[in-house]
C-alpha positions in Angstrom: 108.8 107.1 95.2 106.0 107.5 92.9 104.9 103.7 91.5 104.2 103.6 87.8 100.9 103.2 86.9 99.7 100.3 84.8 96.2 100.0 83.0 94.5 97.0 81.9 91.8 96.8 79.5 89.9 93.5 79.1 87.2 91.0 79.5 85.8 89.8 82.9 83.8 86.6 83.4 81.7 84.5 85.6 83.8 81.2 85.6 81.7 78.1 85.7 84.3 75.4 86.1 84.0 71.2 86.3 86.7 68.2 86.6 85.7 65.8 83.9 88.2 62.0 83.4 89.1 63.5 80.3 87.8 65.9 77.6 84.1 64.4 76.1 84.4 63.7 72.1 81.4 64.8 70.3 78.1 63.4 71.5 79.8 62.0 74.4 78.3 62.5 78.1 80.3 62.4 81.0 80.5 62.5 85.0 82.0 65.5 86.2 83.4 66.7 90.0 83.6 69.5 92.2 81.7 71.9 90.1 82.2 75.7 91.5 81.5 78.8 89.9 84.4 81.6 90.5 85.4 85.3 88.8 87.2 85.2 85.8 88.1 86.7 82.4 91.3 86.8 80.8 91.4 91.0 81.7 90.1 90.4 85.4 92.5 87.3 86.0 95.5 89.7 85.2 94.3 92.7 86.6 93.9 90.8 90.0 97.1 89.3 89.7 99.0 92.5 88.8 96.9 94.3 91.8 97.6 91.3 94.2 101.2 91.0 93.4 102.2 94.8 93.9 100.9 97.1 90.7 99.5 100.6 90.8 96.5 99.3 88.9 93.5 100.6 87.0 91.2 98.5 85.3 89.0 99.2 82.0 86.7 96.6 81.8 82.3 96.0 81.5 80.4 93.4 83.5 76.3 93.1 83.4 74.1 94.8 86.3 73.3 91.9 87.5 74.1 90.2 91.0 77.1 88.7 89.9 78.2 91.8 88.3 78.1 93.8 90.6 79.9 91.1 93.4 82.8 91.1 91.0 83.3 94.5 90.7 83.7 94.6 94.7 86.4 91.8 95.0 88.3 93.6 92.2 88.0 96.3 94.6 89.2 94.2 97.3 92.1 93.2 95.1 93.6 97.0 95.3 92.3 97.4 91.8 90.9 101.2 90.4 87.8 100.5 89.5 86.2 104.1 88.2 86.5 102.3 84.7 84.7 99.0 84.9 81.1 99.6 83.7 77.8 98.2 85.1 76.1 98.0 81.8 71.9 97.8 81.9 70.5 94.8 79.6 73.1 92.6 79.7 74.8 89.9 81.6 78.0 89.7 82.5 80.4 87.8 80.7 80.4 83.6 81.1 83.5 81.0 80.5 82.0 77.3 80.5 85.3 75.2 81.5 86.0 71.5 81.4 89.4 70.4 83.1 90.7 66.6 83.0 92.4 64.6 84.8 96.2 66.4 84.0 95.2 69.6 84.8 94.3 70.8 81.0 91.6 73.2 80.1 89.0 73.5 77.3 87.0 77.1 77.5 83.7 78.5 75.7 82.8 81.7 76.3 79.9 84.6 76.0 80.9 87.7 75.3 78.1 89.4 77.4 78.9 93.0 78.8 82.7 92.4 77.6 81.4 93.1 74.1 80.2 97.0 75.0 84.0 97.8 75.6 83.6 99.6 72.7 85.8 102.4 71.1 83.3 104.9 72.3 83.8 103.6 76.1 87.1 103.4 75.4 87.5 107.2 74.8 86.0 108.2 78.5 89.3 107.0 79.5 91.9 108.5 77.2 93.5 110.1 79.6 94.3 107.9 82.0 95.8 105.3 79.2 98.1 108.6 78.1 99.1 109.3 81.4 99.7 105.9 82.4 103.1 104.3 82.0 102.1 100.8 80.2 98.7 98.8 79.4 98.3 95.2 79.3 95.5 94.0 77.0 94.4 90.4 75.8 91.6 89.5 72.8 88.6 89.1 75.0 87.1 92.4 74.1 86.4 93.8 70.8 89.5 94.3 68.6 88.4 97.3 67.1 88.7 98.7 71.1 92.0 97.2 71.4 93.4 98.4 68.2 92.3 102.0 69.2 94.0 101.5 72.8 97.3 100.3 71.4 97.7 103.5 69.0 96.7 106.1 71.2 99.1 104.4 73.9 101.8 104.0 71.9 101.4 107.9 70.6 101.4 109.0 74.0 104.7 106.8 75.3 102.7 104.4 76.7 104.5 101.1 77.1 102.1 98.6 75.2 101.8 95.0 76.3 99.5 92.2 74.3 99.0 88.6 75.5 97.3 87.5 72.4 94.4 85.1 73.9 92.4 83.7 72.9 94.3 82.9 69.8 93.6 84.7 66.4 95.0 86.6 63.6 95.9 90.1 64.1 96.4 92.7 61.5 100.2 94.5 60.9 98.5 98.0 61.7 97.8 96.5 65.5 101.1 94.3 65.5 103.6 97.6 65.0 101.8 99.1 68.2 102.9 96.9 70.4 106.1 97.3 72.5 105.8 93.5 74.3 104.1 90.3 72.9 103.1 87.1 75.3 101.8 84.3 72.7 101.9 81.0 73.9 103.0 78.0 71.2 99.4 77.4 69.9 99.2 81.5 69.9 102.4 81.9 68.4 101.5 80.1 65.3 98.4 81.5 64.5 100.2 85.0 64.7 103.3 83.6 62.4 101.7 80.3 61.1 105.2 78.6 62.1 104.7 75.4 64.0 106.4 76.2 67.9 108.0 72.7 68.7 111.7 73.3 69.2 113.5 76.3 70.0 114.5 77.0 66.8 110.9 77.3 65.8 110.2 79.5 68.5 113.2 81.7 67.2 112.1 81.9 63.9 108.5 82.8 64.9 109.8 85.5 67.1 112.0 87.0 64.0 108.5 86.5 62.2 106.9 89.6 65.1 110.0 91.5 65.5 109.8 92.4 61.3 106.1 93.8 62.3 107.7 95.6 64.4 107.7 94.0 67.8 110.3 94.8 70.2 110.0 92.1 72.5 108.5 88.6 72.1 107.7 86.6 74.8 106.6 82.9 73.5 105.8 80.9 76.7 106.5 77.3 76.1 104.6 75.5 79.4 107.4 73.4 81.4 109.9 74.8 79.4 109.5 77.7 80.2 109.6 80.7 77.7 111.7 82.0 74.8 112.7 85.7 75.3 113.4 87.7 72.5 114.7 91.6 72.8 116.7 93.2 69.7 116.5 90.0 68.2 118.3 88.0 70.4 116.3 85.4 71.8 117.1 82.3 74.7 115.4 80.3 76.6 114.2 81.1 80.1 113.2 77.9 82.0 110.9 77.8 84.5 109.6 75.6 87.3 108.3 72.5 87.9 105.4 71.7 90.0 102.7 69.8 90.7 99.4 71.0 88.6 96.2 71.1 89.9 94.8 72.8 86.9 96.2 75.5 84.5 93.5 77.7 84.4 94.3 81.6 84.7 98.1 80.4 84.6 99.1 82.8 81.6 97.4 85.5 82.9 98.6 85.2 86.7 102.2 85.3 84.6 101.3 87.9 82.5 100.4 90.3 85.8 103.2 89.7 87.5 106.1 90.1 84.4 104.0 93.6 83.8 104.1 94.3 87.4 107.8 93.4 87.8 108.7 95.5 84.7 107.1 98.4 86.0 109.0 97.7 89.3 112.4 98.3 87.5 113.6 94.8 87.3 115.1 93.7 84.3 113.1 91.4 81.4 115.2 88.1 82.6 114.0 89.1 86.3 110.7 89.9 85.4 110.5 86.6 83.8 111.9 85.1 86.2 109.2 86.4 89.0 106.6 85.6 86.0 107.4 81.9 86.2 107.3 81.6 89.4 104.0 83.5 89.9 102.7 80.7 87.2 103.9 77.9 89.0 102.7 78.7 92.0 98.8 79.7 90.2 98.6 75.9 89.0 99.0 74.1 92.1 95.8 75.8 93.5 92.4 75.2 91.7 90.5 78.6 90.0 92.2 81.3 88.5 91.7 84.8 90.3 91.7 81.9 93.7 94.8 80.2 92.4 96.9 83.8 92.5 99.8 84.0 94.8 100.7 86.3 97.5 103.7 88.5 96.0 105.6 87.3 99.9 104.5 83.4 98.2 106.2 84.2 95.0 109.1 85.9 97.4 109.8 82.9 99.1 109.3 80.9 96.1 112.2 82.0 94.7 114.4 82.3 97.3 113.8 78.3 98.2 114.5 77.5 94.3 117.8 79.8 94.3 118.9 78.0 97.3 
């Protein structure tokens, strides 16, 4: 049988990464550990994990003609990602992510545009087909809005299931919001989006009523160690999810994101898909990276079978 095809259109990064005691408050210097530089992005990290995990993947992205560049573009490759789309673009670097991570395994991220910012509506229209001819597209808000807006209407003209993780948070216009098909906010996301304060479930509801008016058929709002709170035709629950041991969170949302897209696409159901979502997570965080700290899909396979046990 014929797998459905999924496009992702987003940022890609050079990760520069250090363990600090805990996060520096302004003018404060501080000892850091095991610095490493590693591939990144918000649009690489969940095109690798929807490529690793299973997904008939192509990936619209930018990254600088430079060394590093071009390095990343071949371990996509290696990640069974399509690749025709990703740009080396003259003049400019590719994008950088400056991360501190403390001592619980939290994250604070600065990044530079770079290359990411040339994923422009004009690049984006070299590939118009292949977003009408594919069957969904995942996008997050590392690349220019303008480029996203433009992708989620001519997806969602063409049948094409539309799928937003809106990160880094920030407003979003109505116009965008009625495009999309599934939304994947997380708490602090969620309120930007709805200005509603996510602390209990009821908030979560009520912000989730707050997307489905715009027009938003499903809201995902994932809540950490709770898990996340589903919401489809307006009827929402919590889905928990599992507890590990974190090494760091980094790429965590976005190894969840590929894997619920990739599982969707799969046939399962939006409770399964969650489900293999969560576990994917869990498993991401007790590994140090991101694109390092994505599971095996036989790792996320086993992984639930020892937690349904």
């Amino acid at each position: 049988m014929k797998r459905k095809k999924l496009i992702v259109l987003g940022s890609v990064n050079v990760d520069h990464i250090l363990n600090v005691p805990k996060f520096p408050k302004p003018g404060e210097t501080l000892s850091g550990s095991n610095y490493k530089i590693s591939f990144g992005g918000k649009g690489a990290n969940q095109a690798v994990a929807a490529g690793r995990l299973g997904a008939n993947i192509q990936f619209i992205a930018a990254v600088g003609n430079d060394e590093l560049g071009n390095k990343i573009k071949q371990q996509l490759n290696n990640d069974n990602i399509n690749t025709c789309s990703v740009a080396c673009i003259e003049g400019q670097n590719t994008g950088v992510a400056l991360i501190l991570v403390n001592a619980q395994g939290e994250n604070q991220i600065a990044i530079h545009a770079g290359a990411n910012a040339q994923v422009t509506t004009e690049y984006l229209l070299k590939y118009k087909e292949d977003i009408i001819n594919a069957d969904a597209i995942l996008m997050q808000l590392e690349t220019p809005l303008a480029t996203i807006e433009q992708a989620a209407k001519l997806a969602k003209q063409h049948q094409t299931q539309v799928i937003l993780n809106p990160a880094p948070a920030q407003k979003l216009s109505d116009d965008l919001l009625k495009h999309i098909d599934i939304i994947t906010p997380n708490e602090t996301e969620a309120e930007y989006l709805t200005g509603i304060k996510v602390l209990t479930e009821k908030d979560a509801e009520q912000a989730a009523i707050f997307l489905h008016k715009k027009g938003i058929e499903t809201v995902i709002i994932t809540l950490g160690c709770k898990g996340a709170w589903v919401s489809s035709a307006q009827q929402g629950a919590i889905i928990a999810g599992f507890k590990v041991k974190a090494i760091d969170t980094i790429g965590a949302g976005d190894t969840f994101n590929g894997m619920l897209v990739t599982a969707l696409l799969e046939g399962k159901t939006l409770e399964q898909a969650i489900k293999y979502a969560h576990a994917a997570g869990a498993l991401s965080v007790t590994k140090p990276g991101a694109q390092t700290a994505v599971p095996s899909r036989n790792e996320v396979e086993e992984f639930l079978e020892q937690q349904s046990k």
